[in-house]
N, C-alpha and C positions, 0 to 999 in steps of 0.2 A: 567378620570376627569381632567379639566385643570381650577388649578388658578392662576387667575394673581393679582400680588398684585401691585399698586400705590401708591410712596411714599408719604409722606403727606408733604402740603403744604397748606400756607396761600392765601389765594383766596380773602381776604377783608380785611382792616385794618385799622382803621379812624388815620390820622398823626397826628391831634392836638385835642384835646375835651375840651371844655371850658363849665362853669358851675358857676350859681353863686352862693355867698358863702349862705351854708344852705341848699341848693336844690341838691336831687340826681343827683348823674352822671354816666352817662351811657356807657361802651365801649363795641361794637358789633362788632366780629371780624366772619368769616367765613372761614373753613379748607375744604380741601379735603382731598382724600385717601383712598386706600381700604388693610385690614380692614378698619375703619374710626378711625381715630386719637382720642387719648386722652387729651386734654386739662388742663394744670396746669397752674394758673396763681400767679405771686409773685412778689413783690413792694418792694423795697430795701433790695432785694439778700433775701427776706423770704416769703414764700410759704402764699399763700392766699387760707382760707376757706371761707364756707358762716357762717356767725353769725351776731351778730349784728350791726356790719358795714358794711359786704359786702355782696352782697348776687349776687352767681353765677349759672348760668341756661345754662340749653342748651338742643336744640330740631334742632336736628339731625346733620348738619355740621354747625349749627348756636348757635355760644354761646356770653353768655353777664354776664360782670361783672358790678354791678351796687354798686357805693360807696356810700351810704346811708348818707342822709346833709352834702354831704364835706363841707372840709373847707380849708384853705392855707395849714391845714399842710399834704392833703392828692398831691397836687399839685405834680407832679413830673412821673417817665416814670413808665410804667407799662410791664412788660414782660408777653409773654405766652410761652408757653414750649410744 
């Protein structure tokens, strides 16, 4: 039996996402890798769940964090891990 494993990496990444204020927004990034990567996503150095602000999905190497009516103060970089 032979496996081979692929490190993981970012394969999509949107550079700027603009939204206006009140209206969801949306960041759809896409990973590779085998196994397939696990994705964490965190916004000023703290870990993002889904709740009533954010709410994060993913169906297979395609995942999306969607910030629920931003507004100025969600404005700013988003990391995934």
């Amino acid at each position: 039996q032979v496996l081979v494993e692929v490190p993981p990496s970012i394969v999509q990444i949107p550079e700027t996402v603009s939204v206006v204020d009140g209206q969801d927004c949306e960041i759809n990034i896409e990973v590779a890798g085998l196994p397939a990567p696990t994705v964490k996503w965190s916004y000023r150095a703290e870990d993002i769940g889904s709740n009533a602000r954010y709410k994060i999905t993913a169906n297979g190497n395609k995942h999306q964090l969607i910030v629920q009516h931003a507004t100025a103060e969600d404005a700013g970089d988003y990391q995934i891990i």
